[in-house]
C-alpha positions in Angstrom: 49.0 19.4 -35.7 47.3 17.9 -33.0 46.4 14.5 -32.0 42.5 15.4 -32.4 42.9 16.2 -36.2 44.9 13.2 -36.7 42.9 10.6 -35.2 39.7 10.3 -37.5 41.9 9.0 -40.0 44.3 6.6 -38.3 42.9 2.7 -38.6 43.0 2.1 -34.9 43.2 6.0 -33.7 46.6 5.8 -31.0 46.4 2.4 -30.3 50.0 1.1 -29.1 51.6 -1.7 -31.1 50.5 -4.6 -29.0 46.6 -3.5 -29.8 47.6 -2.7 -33.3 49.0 -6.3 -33.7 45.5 -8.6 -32.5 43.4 -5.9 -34.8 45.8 -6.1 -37.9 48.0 -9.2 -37.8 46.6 -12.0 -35.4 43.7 -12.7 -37.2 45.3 -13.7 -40.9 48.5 -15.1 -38.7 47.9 -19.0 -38.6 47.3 -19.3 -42.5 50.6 -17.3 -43.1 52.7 -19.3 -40.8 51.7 -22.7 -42.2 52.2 -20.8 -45.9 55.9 -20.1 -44.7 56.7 -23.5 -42.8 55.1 -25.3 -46.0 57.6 -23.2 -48.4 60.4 -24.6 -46.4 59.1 -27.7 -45.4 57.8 -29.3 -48.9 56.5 -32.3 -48.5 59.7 -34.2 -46.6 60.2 -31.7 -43.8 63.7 -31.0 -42.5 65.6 -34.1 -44.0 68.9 -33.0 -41.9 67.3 -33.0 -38.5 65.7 -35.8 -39.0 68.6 -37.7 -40.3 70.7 -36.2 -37.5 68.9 -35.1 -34.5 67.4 -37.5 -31.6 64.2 -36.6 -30.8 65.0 -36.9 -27.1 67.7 -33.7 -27.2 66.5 -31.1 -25.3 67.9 -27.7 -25.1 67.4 -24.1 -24.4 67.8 -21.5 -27.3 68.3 -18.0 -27.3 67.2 -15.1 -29.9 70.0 -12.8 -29.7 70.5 -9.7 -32.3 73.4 -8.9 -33.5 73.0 -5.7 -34.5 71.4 -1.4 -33.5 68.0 -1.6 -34.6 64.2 -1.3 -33.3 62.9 -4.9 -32.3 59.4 -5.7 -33.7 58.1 -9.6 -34.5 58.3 -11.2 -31.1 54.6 -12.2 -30.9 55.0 -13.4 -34.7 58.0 -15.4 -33.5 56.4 -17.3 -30.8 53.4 -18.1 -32.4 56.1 -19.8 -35.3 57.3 -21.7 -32.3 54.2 -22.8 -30.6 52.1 -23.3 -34.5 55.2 -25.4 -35.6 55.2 -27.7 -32.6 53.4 -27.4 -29.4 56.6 -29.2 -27.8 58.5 -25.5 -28.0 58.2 -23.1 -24.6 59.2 -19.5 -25.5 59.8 -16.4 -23.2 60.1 -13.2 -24.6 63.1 -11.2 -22.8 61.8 -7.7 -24.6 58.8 -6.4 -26.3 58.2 -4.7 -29.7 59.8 -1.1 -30.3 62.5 -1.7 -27.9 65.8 -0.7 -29.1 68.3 -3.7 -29.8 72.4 -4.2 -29.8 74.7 -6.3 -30.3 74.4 -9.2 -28.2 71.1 -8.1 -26.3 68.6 -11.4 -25.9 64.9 -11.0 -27.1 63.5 -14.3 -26.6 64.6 -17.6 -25.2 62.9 -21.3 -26.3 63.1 -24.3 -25.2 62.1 -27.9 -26.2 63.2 -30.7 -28.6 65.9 -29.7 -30.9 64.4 -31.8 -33.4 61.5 -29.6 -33.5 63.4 -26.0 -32.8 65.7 -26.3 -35.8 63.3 -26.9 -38.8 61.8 -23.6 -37.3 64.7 -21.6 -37.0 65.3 -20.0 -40.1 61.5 -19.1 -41.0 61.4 -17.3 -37.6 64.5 -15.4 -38.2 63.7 -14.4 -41.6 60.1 -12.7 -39.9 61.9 -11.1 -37.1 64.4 -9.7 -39.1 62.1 -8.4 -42.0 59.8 -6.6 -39.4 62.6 -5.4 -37.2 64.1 -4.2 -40.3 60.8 -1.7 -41.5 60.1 -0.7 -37.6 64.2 0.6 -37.8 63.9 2.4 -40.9 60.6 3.8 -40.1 62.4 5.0 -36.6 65.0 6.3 -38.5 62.7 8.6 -40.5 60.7 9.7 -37.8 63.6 10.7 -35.8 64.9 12.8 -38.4 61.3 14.9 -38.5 61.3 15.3 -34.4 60.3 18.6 -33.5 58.5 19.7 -36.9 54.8 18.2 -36.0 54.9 16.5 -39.1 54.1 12.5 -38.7 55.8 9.9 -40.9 53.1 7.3 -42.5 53.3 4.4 -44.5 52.4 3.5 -48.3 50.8 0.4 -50.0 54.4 -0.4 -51.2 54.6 -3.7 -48.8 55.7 -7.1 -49.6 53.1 -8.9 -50.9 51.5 -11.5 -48.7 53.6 -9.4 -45.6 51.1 -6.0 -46.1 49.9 -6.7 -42.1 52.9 -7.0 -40.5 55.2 -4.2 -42.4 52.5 -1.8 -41.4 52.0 -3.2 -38.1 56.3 -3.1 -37.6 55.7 0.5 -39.3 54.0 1.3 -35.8 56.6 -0.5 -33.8 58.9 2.0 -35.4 56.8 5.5 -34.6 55.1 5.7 -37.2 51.7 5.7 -37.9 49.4 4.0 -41.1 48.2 4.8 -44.1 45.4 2.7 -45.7 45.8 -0.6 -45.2 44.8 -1.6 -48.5 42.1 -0.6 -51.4 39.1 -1.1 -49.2 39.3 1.2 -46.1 40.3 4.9 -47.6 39.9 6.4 -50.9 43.2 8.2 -52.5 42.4 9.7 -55.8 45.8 10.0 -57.9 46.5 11.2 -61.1 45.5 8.3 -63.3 42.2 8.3 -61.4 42.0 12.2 -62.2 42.7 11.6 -65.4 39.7 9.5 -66.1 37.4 12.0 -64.9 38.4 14.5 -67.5 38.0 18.9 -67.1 35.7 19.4 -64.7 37.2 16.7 -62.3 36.7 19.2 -59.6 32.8 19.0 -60.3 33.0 15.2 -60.3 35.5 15.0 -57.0 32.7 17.3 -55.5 30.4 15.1 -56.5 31.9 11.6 -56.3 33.5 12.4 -53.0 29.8 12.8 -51.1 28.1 9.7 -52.8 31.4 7.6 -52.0 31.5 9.1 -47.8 27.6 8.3 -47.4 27.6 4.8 -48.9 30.9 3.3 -48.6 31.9 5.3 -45.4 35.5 5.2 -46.3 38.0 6.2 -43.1 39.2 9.1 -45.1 38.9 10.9 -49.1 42.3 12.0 -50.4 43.4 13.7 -53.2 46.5 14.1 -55.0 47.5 17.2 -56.5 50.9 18.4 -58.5 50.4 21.8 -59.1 49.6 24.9 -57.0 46.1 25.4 -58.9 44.8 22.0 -57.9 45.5 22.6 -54.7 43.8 26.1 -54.3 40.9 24.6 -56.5 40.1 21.6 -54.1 40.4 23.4 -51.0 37.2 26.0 -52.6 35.0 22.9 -52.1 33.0 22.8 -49.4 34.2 21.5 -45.7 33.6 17.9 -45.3 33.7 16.9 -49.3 37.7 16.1 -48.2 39.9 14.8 -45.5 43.8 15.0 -46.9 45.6 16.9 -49.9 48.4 14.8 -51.5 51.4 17.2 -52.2 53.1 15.1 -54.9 56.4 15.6 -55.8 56.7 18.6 -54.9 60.1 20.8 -53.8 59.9 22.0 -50.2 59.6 25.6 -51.7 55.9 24.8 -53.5 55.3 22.4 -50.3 55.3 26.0 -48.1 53.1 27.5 -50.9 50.6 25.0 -50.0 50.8 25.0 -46.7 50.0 28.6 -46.3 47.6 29.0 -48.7 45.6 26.1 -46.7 46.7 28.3 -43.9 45.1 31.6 -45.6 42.0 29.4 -45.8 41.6 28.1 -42.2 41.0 25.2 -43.5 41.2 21.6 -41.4 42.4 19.7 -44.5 45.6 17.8 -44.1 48.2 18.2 -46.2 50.4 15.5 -47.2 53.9 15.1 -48.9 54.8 12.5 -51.0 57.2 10.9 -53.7 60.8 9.9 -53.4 61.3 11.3 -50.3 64.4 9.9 -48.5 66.9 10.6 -45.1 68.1 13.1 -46.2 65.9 15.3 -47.8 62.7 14.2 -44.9 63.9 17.0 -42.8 63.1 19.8 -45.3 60.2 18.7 -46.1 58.6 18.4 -42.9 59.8 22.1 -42.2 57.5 23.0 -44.9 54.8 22.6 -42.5 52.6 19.6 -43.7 51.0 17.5 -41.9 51.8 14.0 -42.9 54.8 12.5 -44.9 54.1 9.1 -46.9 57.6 7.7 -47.5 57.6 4.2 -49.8 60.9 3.4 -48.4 60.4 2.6 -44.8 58.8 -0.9 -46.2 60.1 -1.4 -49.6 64.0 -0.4 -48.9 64.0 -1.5 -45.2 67.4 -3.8 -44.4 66.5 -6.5 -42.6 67.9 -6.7 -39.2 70.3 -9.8 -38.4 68.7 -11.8 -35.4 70.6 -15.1 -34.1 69.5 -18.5 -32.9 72.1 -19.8 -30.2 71.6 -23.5 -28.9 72.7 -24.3 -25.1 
């Protein structure tokens, strides 16, 4: 698959994480920082450093990992530090979808104690959490190197954290799905359901209203069964952007594949549903397209970050 049929539906086409990240995550990233310092903070702030800590300390601080992983939150992270108190310099020592270790510095501060530690562990909690979906996402695509087939994302986020999973997603390789309800149409099962026998008629039909007036980045339809498949891709070109294979063994996924194939068709095919390490490589050896996989975001493993004071 080349880049030219993927890029009409990707959000931002191949923009690299640091574009992705003042598109997607800057904009809503203020309000969610003071949501997170507030959570912790309540209405006292940090009674220990305040009841401990001189406001004159000054120190240096180092972000160290402490753990393999792919690094993603660093822009996230200093804006913690600079929204939390304007007192705190940080220098970034790396940049998103760098590869960590053990022991390898991403980011030094430096400031007030008194205003680094009430920070610390909201800042950690971020980094880790997006470094943790940009390592699993890398883990995923590296297992489907070679095959053409592109791992992408699912709407099964964190809630309140749906930016920046997708935009560590990117960090990791991968590339995006919709980002939410209002920039794609995917028509499942349930939705298929509702349209009742002739809901190849009413995709035909819905599908052409829904591109000229809502001008959605891409239609997409889930199918189950062989049949559906060959039925949708009779409609005409340009009613249809992406084929959802779901739950389907790698055997039917090949079925599809070629009779799209047969077809010439430029739909893209898609596999989806419970799809984990091992069982991602088969699947993209069937030959689709795209692979939506629900477990780079909601069974990431946070990666361990430290905060070391000098």
């Amino acid at each position: 698959m080349t880049d030219q049929r993927r890029s009409p539906i990707e959000p931002y086409g191949d923009c690299p994480p640091g574009e992705l990240f003042e598109h997607l995550v800057s904009p809503t990233l203020d309000p969610a920082i003071d949501r997170w310092l507030a959570e912790d903070f309540g209405d006292e702030g940090d009674l220990t450093t305040a009841a401990f800590i001189s406001p004159e300390v000054q120190v240096r601080a180092e972000l160290t990992s402490r753990q393999h992983g792919v690094l993603c939150g660093l822009p996230i992270a200093r804006r913690i530090a600079s929204r939390a108190a304007g007192t705190i310099e940080s220098e970034p020592l790396a940049v998103d979808g760098d590869r960590v270790e053990p022991g390898m510095r991403v980011m030094e501060l430096r400031g007030p104690l008194a205003a680094i530690l009430p920070v610390e562990r909201t800042l950690l909690n971020v980094l880790g959490r997006a470094s943790g979906v940009a390592t699993m996402t890398a883990r995923f695509v590296a297992a489907v190197a070679g095959t053409g087939a592109v791992i992408v994302d699912t709407r099964k986020t964190t809630p309140g954290l749906r930016a920046i999973e997708k935009y560590a997603v990117r960090a990791g390789g991968g590339g995006l799905h919709r980002i939410g309800l209002f920039d794609a149409v995917l028509v499942k099962d349930n939705h298929i359901a509702g349209l009742g026998d002739g809901y190849v008629e009413a995709i035909e039909a819905a599908a052409t209203a829904c591109r000229e007036q809502m001008r959605p980045r891409f239609i997409e339809i889930e199918v189950d069964r062989i049949e559906q498949l060959e039925a949708l891709l009779e409609l005409p070109s340009g009613i249809i952007d992406i084929i959802l294979l779901d739950n389907m063994d790698p055997e039917m996924m090949r079925a599809a594949v070629e009779s799209r194939n047969r077809r010439r068709r430029g739909i893209l095919l898609e596999a989806s549903g419970g799809i984990t390490l091992d069982s991602v490589r088969s699947v993209a050896e069937s030959g689709v397209d795209r692979i939506a996989v629900g477990a780079i975001t909601h069974s990431a493993v946070q990666i361990d970050f430290g905060l070391d004071i000098e």
